[in-house]
C-alpha positions in Angstrom: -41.1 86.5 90.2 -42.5 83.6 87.9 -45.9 85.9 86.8 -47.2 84.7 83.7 -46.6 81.1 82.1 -47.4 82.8 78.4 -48.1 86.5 77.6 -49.9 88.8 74.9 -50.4 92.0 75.2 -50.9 93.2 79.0 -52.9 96.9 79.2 -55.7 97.7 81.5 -58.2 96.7 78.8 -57.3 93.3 79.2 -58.6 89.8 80.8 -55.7 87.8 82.0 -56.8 83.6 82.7 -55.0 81.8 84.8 -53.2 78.3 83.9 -56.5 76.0 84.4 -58.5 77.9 82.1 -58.5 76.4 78.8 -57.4 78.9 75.3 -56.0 77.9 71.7 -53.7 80.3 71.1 -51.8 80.1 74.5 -50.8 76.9 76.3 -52.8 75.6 79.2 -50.6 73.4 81.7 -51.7 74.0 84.8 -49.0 74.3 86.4 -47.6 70.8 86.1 -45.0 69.5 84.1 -47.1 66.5 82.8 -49.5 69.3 80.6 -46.2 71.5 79.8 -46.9 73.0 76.1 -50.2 71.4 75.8 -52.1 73.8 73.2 -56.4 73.2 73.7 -58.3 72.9 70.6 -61.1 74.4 72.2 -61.5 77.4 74.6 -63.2 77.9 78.0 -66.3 79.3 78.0 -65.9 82.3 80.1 -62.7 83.0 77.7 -65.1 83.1 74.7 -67.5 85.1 77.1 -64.7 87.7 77.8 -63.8 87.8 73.9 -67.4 88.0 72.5 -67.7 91.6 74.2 -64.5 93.1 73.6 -62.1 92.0 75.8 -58.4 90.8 75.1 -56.8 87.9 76.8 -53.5 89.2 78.1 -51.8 86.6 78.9 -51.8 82.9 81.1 -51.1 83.5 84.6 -49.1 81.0 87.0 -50.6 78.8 89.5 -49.3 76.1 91.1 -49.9 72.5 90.6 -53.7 72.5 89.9 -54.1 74.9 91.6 -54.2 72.9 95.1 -51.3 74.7 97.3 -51.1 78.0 99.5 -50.2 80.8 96.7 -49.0 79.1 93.5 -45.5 77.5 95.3 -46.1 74.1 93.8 -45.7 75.8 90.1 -43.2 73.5 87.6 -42.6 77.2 86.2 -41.0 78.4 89.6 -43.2 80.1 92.5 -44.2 83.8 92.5 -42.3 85.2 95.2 -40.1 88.7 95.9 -36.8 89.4 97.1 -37.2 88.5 100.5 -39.0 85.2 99.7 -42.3 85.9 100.4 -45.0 84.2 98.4 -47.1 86.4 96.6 -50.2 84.8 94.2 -49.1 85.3 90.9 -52.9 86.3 90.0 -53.2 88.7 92.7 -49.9 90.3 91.8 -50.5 90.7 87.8 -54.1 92.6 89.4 -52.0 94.7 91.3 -49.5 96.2 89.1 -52.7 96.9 86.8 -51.6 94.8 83.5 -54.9 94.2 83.6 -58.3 95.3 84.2 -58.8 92.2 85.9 -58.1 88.4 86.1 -60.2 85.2 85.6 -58.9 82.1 87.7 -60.1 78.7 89.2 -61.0 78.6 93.0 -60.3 75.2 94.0 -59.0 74.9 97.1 -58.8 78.6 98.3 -55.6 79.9 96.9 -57.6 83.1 94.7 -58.9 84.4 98.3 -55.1 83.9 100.0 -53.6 85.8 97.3 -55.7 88.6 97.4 -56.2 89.0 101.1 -52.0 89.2 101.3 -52.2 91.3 98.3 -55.1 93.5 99.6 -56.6 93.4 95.9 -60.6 92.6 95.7 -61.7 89.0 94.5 -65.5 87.2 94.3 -65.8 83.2 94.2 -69.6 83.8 92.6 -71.9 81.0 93.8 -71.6 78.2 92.2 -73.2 77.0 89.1 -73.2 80.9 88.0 -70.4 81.1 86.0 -69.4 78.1 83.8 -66.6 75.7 84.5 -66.5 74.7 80.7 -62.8 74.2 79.4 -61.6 74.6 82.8 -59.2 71.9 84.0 -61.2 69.7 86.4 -59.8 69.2 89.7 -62.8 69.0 92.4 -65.6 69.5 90.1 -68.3 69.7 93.3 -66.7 72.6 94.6 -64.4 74.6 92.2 -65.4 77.7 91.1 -64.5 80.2 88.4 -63.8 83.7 90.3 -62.6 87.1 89.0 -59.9 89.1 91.0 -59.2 92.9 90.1 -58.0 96.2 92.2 -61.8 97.6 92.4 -65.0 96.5 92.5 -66.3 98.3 89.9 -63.6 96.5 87.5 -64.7 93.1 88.9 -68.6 93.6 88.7 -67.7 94.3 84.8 -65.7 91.2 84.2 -67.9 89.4 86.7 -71.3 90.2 84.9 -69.9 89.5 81.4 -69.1 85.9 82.5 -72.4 84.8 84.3 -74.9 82.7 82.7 -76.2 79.1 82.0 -73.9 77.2 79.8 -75.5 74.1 78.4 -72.3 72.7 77.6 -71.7 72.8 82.4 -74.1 69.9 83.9 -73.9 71.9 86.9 -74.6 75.1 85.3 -77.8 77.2 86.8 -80.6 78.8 84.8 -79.8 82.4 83.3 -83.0 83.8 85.8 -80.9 83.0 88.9 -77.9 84.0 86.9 -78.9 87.2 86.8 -79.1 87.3 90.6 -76.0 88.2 90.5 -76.1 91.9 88.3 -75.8 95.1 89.9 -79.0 95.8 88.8 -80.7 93.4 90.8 -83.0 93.4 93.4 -80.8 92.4 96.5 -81.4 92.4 100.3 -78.9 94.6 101.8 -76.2 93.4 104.2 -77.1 95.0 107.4 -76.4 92.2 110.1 -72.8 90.9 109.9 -71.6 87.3 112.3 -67.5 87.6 112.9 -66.9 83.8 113.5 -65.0 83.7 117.1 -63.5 80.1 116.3 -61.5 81.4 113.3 -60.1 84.5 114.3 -58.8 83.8 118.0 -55.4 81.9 116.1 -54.7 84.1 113.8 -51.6 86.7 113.5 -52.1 90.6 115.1 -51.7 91.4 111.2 -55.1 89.7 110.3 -56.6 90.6 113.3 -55.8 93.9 112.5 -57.5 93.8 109.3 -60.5 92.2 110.8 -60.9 94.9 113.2 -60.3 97.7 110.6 -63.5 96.3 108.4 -66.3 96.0 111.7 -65.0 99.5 112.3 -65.7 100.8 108.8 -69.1 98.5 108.8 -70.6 100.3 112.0 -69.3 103.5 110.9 -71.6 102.8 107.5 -74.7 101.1 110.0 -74.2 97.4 109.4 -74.4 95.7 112.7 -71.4 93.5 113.8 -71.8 90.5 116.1 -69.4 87.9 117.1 -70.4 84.0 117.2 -68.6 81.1 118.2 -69.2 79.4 114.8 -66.9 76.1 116.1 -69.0 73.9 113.8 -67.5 75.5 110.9 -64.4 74.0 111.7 -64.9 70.4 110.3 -65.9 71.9 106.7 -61.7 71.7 106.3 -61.5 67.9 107.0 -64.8 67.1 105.0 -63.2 69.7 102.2 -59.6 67.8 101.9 -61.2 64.5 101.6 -63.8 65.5 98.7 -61.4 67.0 97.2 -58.6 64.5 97.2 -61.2 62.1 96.4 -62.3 64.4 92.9 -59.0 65.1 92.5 -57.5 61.3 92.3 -60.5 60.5 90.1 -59.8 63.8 87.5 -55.9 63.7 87.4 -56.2 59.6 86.2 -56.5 60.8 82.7 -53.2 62.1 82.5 -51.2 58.5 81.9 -48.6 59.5 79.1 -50.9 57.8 76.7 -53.3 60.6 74.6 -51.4 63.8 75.7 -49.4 64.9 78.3 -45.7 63.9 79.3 -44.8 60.7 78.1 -41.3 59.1 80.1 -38.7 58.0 77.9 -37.9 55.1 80.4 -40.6 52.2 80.6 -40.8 48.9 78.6 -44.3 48.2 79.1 -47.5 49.9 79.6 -47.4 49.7 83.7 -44.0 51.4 83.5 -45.6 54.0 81.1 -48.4 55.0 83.8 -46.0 54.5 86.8 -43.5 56.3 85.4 -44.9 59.2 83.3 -46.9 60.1 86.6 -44.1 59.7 89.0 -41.9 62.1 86.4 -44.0 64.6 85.7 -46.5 65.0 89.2 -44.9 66.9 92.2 -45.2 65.3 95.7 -48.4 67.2 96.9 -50.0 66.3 93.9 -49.0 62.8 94.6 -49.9 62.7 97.9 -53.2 64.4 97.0 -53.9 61.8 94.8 -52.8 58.7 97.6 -55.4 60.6 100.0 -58.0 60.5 97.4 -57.5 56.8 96.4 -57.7 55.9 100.5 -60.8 58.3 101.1 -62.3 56.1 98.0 -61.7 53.1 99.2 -64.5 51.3 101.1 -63.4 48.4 103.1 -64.4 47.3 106.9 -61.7 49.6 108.3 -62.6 52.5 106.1 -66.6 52.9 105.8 -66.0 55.0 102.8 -64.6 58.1 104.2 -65.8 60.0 100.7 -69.7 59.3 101.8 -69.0 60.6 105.5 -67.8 63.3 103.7 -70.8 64.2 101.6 -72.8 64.0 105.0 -70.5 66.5 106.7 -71.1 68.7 103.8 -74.7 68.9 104.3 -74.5 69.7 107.8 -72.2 72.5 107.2 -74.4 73.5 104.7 -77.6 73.6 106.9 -75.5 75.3 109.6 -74.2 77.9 107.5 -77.8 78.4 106.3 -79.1 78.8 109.7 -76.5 81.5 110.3 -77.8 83.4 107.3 -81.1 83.1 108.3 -80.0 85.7 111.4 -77.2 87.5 109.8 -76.8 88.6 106.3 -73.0 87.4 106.1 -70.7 85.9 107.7 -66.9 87.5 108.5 -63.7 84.7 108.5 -60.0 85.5 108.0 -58.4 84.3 104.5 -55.4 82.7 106.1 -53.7 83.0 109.8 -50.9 85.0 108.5 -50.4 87.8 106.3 -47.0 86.5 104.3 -46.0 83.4 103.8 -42.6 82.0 102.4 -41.4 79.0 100.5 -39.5 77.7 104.1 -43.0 77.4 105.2 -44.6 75.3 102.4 -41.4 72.7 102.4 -41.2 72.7 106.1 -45.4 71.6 105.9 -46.1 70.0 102.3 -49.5 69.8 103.6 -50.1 73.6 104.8 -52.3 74.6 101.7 -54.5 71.6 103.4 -54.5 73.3 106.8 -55.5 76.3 106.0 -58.1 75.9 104.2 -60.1 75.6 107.3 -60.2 79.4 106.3 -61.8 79.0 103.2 -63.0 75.4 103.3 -67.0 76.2 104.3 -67.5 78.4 101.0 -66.1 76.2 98.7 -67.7 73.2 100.5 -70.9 74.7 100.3 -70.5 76.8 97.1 -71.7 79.9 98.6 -70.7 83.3 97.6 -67.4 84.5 99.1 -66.0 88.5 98.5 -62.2 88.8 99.4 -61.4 92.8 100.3 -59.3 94.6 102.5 -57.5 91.2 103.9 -61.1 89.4 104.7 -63.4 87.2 103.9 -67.5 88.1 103.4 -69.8 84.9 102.8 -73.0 85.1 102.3 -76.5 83.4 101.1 -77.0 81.9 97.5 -76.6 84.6 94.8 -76.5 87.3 97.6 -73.1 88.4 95.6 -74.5 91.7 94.8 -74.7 92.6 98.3 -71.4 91.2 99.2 -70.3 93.2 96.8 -71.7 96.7 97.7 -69.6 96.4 101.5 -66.7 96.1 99.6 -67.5 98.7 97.7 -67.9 101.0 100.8 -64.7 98.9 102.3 -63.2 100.9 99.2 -64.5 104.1 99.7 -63.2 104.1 103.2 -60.0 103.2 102.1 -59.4 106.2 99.8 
């Protein structure tokens, strides 16, 4: 199993990264071939967060290519995955043999919140603008959001609280007052009133289902009401989702050209067989076809209306939707994925899975709401309601034991 790309010391007083979070003394490639070896000169922010209190980096874990497929599969370091074949989140599974106390690593397009429902290990995706995306490797910059993954919520309120704050170095960084939102010590309206979404769970596997069930009963056991919705209007945040962030994508990965850094072909004679072929070498073919989606969604012609504008509409009305919801209930309840293992057969028999099921996780990352990952589902909740999400899983835990 292809855990870490590079590795320090690994004890439970450590922070591991994952590959799109920036350090000096470790390489950064996120997972592609075309940033293989490439050594930062400056750190992320939440790494010199981590640092300035304490904490040791343990090591660079794997992810796949930036970070855009179903549980780090894509890799140019080799997928994470046992025996038997089954993928396993590399993130999720340094967590859960406790190298760590806990791990920092890029949410872009869901795979954090697979890896630790399968792995049944606790992970936030903090609202965004919270935590800084500062020497993180941009992919889709509107959505993507730094999260923190460990095997209890106390460890991950520690990590998670030493990596808030405004960052004037992140444009889309929020003020240190609504920051602070986020502490323990906050003042925090309680989750009492909990909406299962009906149109996400009725095609999943018994195995999530299972799960599901097992949280509403330990949340009326512990006097949180449990409701089911229909919630079908959720649904298009996953089309809307793939085409903003194919579109940020194809815009972000055009740096990378051979030129200033990054994998340069040895084959080309001019500087259009550079590009073409440095890219073609050194990109794997989701990546690629990430990027042709993006270019098409970009395009504005009198077929194609500009597909990325539709999609900035669709995002507000998921947005007001959601927002509606949370007026009545305090959270909403979603699976993570439809199934509860996944192997390699099933990302080459579908290059485009990771895309497919992100209807799952597509309308928190969409929205950049909160979203708590424990005990195999998915809690998302108001604007810097975190806290709150974050005390269920605590009693989620305490029911556990």
């Amino acid at each position: 199993m292809k855990l870490y790309v590079s590795q320090n010391s690994t004890t439970p007083g450590c922070v591991a990264v994952d590959d799109m979070i920036l350090t000096t003394d470790q390489p950064t490639a996120a997972g592609s071939k075309m940033l293989d070896g490439y050594m930062s000169l400056f750190g992320a922010e939440v790494v010199e967060k981590i640092k300035a209190v304490g904490y040791k980096v343990g090591g660079k874990v794997n992810v796949g290519e930036f970070s855009v497929d179903m549980l780090g599969e894509t890799s140019f370091y080799g997928e994470c995955a046992d025996e038997s074949g089954k993928l396993a989140g590399a993130v999720a599974e340094v967590v859960k043999a406790d190298d760590v106390k806990a791990c920092l690593t890029l949410d872009v397009n869901g795979m954090p919140r697979r890896a630790a429902a399968i792995a049944k290990t606790v992970f936030i995706k903090p609202t965004y603008g919270t935590v800084s995306r500062y020497g993180t490797i941009p992919v889709a910059c509107s959505g993507e959001t730094v999260g923190v993954m460990a095997n209890t919520t106390a460890d991950l309120r520690d990590v998670l609280e030493v990596v808030i704050g405004h960052d004037d170095k992140d444009g889309t960084s929020l003020s240190d007052e609504k920051c602070a939102l986020l502490k323990r010590d906050s003042e925090v309206k309680a989750v009492k009133k909990i909406a299962v979404i009906k149109a996400m769970t009725d095609k999943v596997e018994e195995t999530v289902t299972a799960d599901i069930d097992a949280f509403k009963a330990v949340a009326k056991k512990n006097g949180i009401e449990v409701c089911e919705i229909d919630g079908s209007e959720l649904l298009v945040a996953k089309a809307a989702w793939n085409v903003l962030m194919s579109a940020e994508l194809c815009n972000n990965v055009s740096r990378y050209d051979g030129v200033k850094y990054g994998y340069r072909t040895p084959n080309y004679t001019n500087i259009d067989e550079l590009y073409t072929n440095s890219r073609t070498e050194s990109f794997g073919m989701l990546l690629k076809s990430a990027i042709l989606y993006g270019s098409q969604s970009l395009l504005y012609t009198e077929k194609n209306r500009g597909a990325y504008d539709k999609a900035l509409r669709v995002r507000r009305v998921v947005y007001d939707y959601m927002a509606k919801l949370l007026e009545e209930y305090d959270a909403l309840l979603m699976p993570v994925c439809s199934k509860a293992a996944y192997t390699k057969a099933d990302t080459d028999s579908n290059i485009a899975l990771s895309f497919e099921e992100n209807v799952y996780t597509a309308p928190a990352s969409i929205t950049g709401l909160p979203a708590v990952v424990v005990n195999g589902v998915q809690l998302v909740g108001k604007a810097f309601s975190d806290s709150a999400l974050l005390a269920v899983a605590e009693i989620c835990e305490k029911e556990g034991k």
